[in-house]
VEXLUMPA-115727 format. One line per 10 residues: number of its first residue (from 1); for each residue z, y, x of C-alpha. Coordinates in steps of 0.25 Angstrom, whole numbers, plus 5000, padded with zeros to 4 digits. Layout:
N
NUM) Z:Y:X | ... .
This chain:
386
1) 4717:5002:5088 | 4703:4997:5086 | 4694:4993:5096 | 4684:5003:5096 | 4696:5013:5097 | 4701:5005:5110 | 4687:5006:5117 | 4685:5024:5114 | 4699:5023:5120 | 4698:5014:5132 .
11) 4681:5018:5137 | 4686:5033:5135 | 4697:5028:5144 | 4689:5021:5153 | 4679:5034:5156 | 4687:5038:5168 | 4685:5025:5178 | 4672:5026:5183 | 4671:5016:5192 | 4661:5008:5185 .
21) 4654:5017:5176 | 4644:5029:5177 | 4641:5037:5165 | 4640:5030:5149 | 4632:5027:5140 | 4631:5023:5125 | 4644:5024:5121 | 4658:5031:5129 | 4663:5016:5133 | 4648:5012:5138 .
31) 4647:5017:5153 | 4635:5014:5166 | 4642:5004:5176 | 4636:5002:5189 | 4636:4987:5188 | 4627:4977:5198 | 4618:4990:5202 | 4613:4995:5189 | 4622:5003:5178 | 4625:4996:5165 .
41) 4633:4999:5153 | 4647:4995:5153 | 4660:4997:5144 | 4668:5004:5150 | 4685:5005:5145 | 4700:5001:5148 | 4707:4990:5146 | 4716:5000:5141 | 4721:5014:5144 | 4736:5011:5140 .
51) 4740:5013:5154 | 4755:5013:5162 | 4751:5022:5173 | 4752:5037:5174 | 4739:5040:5181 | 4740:5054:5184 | 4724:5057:5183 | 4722:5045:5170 | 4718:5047:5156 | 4726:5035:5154 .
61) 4739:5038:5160 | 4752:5034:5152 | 4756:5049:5151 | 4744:5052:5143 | 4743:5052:5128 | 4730:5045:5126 | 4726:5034:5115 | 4729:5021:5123 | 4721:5009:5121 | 4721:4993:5125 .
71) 4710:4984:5124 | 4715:4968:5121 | 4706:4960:5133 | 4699:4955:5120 | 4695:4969:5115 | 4689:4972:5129 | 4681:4960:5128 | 4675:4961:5115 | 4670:4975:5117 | 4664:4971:5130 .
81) 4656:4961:5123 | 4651:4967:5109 | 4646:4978:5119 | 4640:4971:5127 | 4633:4963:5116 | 4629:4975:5112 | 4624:4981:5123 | 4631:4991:5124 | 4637:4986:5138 | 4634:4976:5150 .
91) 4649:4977:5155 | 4663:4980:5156 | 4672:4990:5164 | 4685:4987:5162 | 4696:4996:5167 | 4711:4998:5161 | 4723:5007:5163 | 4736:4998:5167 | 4742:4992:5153 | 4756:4985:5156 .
101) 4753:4984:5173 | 4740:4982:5180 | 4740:4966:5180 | 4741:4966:5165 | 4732:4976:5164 | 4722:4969:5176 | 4722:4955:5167 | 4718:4961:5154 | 4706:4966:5161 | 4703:4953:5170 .
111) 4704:4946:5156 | 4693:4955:5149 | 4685:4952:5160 | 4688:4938:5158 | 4686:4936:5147 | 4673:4942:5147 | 4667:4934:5158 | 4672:4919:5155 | 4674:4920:5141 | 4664:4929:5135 .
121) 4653:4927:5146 | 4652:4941:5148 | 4639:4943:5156 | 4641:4961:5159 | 4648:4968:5169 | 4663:4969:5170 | 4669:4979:5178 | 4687:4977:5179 | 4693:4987:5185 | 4705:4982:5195 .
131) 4720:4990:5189 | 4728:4993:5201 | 4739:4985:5205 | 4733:4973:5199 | 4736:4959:5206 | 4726:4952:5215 | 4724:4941:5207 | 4720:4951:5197 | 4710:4960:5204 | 4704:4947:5209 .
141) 4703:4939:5193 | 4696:4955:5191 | 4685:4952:5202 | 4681:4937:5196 | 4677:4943:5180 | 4672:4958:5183 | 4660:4962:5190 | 4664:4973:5195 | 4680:4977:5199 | 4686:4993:5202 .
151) 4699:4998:5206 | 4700:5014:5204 | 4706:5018:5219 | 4705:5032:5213 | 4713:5039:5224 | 4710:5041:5239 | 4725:5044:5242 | 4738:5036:5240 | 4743:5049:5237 | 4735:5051:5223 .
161) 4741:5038:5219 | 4754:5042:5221 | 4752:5055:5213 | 4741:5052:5203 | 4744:5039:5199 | 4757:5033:5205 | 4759:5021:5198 | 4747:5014:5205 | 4748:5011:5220 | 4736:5014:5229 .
171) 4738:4999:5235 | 4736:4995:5220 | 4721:5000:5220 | 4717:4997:5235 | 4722:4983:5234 | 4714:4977:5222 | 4702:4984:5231 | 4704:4976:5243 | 4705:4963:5234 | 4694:4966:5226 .
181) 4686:4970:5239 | 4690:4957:5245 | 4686:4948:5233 | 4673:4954:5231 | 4669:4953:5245 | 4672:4939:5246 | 4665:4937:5233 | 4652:4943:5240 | 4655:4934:5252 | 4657:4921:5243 .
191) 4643:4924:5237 | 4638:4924:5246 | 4640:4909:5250 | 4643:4903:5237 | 4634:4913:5224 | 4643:4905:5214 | 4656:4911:5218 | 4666:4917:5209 | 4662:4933:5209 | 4672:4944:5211 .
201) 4669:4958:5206 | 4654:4955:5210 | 4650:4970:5210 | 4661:4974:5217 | 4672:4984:5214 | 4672:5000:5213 | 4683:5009:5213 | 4685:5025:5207 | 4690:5037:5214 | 4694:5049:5207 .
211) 4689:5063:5211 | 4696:5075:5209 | 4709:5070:5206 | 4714:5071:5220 | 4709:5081:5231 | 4702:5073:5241 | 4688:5077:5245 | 4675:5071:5242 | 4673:5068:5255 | 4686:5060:5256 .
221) 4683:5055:5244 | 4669:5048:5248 | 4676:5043:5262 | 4688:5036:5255 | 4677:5030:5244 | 4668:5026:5258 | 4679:5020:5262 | 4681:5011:5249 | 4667:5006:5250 | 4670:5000:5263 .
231) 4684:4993:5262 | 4684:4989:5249 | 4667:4985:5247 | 4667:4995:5233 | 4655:4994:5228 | 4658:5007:5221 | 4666:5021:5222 | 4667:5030:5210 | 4671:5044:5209 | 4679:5047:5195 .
241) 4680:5063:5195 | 4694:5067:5191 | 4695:5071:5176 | 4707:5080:5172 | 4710:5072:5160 | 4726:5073:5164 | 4736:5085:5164 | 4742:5083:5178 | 4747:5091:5189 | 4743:5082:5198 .
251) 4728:5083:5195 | 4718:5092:5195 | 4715:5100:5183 | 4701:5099:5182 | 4693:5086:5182 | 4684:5083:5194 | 4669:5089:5194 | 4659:5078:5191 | 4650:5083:5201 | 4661:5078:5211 .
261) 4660:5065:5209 | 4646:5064:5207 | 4645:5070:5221 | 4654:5059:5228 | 4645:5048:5220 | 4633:5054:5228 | 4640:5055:5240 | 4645:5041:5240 | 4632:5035:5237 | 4624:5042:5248 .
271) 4635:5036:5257 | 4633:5022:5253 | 4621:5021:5249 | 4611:5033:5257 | 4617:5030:5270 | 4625:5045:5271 | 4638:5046:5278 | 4652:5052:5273 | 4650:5063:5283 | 4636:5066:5280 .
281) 4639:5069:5266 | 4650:5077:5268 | 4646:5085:5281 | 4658:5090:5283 | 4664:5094:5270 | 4674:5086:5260 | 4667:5089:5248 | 4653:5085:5242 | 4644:5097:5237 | 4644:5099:5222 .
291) 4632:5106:5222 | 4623:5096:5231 | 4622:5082:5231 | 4626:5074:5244 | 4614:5069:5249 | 4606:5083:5246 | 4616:5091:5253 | 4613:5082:5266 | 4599:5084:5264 | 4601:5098:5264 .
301) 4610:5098:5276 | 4600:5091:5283 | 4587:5098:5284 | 4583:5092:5297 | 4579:5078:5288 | 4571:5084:5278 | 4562:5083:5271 | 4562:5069:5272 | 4548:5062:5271 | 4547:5052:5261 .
311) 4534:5046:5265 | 4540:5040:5278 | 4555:5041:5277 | 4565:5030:5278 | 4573:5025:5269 | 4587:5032:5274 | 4580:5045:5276 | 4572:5045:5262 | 4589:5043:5254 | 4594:5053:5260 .
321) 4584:5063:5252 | 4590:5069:5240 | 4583:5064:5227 | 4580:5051:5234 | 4589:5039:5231 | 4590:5026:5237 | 4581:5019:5226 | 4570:5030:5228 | 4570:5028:5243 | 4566:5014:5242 .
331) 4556:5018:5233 | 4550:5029:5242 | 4549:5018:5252 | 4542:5009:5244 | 4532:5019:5239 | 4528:5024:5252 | 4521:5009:5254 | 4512:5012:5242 | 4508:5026:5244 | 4510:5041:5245 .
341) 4525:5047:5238 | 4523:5057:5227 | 4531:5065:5217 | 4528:5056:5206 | 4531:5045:5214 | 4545:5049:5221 | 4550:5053:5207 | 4544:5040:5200 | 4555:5033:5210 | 4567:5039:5208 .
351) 4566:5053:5218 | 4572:5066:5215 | 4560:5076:5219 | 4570:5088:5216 | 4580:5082:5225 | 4572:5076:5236 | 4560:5088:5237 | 4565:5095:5248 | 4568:5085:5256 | 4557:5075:5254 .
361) 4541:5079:5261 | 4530:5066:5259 | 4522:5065:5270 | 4526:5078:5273 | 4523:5084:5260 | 4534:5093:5255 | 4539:5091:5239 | 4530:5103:5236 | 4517:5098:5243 | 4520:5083:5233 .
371) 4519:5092:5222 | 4507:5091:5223 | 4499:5078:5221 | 4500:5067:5229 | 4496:5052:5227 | 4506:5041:5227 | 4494:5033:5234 | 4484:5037:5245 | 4472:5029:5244 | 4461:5029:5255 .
381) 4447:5034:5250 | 4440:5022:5249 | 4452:5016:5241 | 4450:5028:5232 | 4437:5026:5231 | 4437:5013:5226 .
């Protein structure tokens, strides 16, 4: 099998973890990575997808009749550089099904890595994903070469592992959690006194849940994700919609709406990063509103707060307005110190008028009256004079 024919296999294999990755770009093995706070093009495949597990909701399951594929540590390498020469990439994310057992399959990927870092001098992005049931020795030799490390919990209940996939143990997937949490944390600590010090997974580690596969509701599902942030310091929660690529009873038939998952991303964000609470967002129903984003749908259920105005709001009252992100807020705040808001001028820094107009007055001018004009600076007459 050539090389080209091992990459269509292994990226198209490789489409269904999206814990690093947000969309594609150039060709089907280039994908967006969130990688140091900006997105940047990454190669994204297995090691290989020649797995010995039976993974109920898998494309790569050993019961399915499917072209299989393994990359030599070697192959992996060499692609990863002639891309990145090219420019087509700025890193690697490197995953695999479980070839022979998961410490065989765990070194293979350590020596990519490797090999990439001390030999070739790679100076991208590396992003390893952990394989269950790993040793520690391992998941910690997977910290010192890759930027980034992830473990797919994929579950919320033991009892899903048992029935979906029951060859792995949920120990197998919480404990290289704890270690790695442990070994980057004491990496940030260690920086902090001594800047030279060995790194481990220096942005951290994310993990992957799947929704739909399983019947628990979004509310349950933000709660156990909340949970994660906190005990195991994830820098990063993603939501894979289950995709019905597999003919088995113990699935649903039909794959996941998108729109689900795109919901739980907005949820877990206001929650982190806009200040809302669990309860807020939920109100007292399990399941997000497809019809209306999270953070509108409060707006709405709380008239009492609006319309907000910009002119002279604070910075936690002017990010909970719909079309207003945390980056525009900031802006907003910094405009006021030069002179008066406008249209032009709210749009120029990244507001949605169509999402923030009925919640938003300035000076207490509603949307319709800033139609109108309205200078972004008010000048005295004498200054106007001269």
């Amino acid at each position: 099998m050539t090389l080209e024919e091992k990459l269509s296999i292994l990226s198209a294999a490789a489409k269904y973890d999206v814990s690093c990755s947000f969309g594609e770009r150039r060709k089907n093995f280039v994908y967006y990575s969130a990688a140091n706070g900006k997105y940047i093009p990454i190669l994204k495949i297995l090691l290989s997808n020649a797995c010995i597990y039976d993974c109920a909701y898998c494309i790569n399951r050993k019961s399915n009749n499917i072209r299989r594929a393994t990359f030599t540590v070697d192959e992996v390498v060499k692609l990863t550089l002639d891309l990145y020469k090219r420019n087509y990439i700025e890193g690697l994310f490197l995953s695999s099904a479980i070839i022979r057992d998961p410490n065989y399959t765990m070194e293979q990927m350590i020596k990519v890595a490797k090999k990439l870092k001390e030999e070739e001098k790679f100076p991208g992005y590396i992003h390893l994903k952990i394989i269950p049931g790993a040793d520690e020795k391992l998941i910690e030799k997977a910290g010192m070469f890759a930027d980034r490390v992830s473990i797919n919990v994929e579950f919320l209940k033991k009892e899903a592992f048992f029935n979906l996939t029951p060859e792995k143990k949920p120990e197998e997937i919480q404990r290289p959690l704890h270690i790695s949490s442990i070994k980057y944390l004491q990496y940030v600590e260690e920086k902090k006194r001594h800047p030279h010090v060995n790194p481990y997974s220096p942005l951290g580690q994310t993990t992957q849940i799947i929704v739909g596969a399983t019947n628990e509701s979004d509310k349950k599902i933000i709660e156990f994700s909340n949970k994660l942030y906190k005990v195991y310091k994830l820098k990063r929660v993603y939501y894979s919609g289950y995709v019905a690529i597999n003919n088995d009873e113990r699935l649903p038939q039909k794959s996941e709406n998108p729109l689900r998952e795109h919901r739980l991303y907005q949820a877990d964000f206001l929650i982190r990063f806009y200040n809302y609470s669990i309860e807020e967002i939920f109100d007292n129903s399990e399941n997000l509103d497809l019809n209306i984003d999270p953070k509108t749908l409060w707006a709405l259920k709380h008239p009492e707060l609006f319309p907000i105005d910009i002119s002279r709001a604070k910075f936690d009252e002017l990010i909970r307005i719909p079309g207003i992100g945390l980056k525009s807020a900031r802006k907003i705040i910094e405009l006021r110190k030069y002179g008066t808001l406008n249209l032009d001028a709210l749009e120029k820094i990244g507001v949605s008028l169509k999402r923030a107009k009925d919640f938003i007055t300035v000076k207490g001018k509603t949307f319709k009256d800033l139609k109108t004009y309205m200078p972004l600076f008010e000048f005295s007459q004498n200054e106007y004079d001269s």
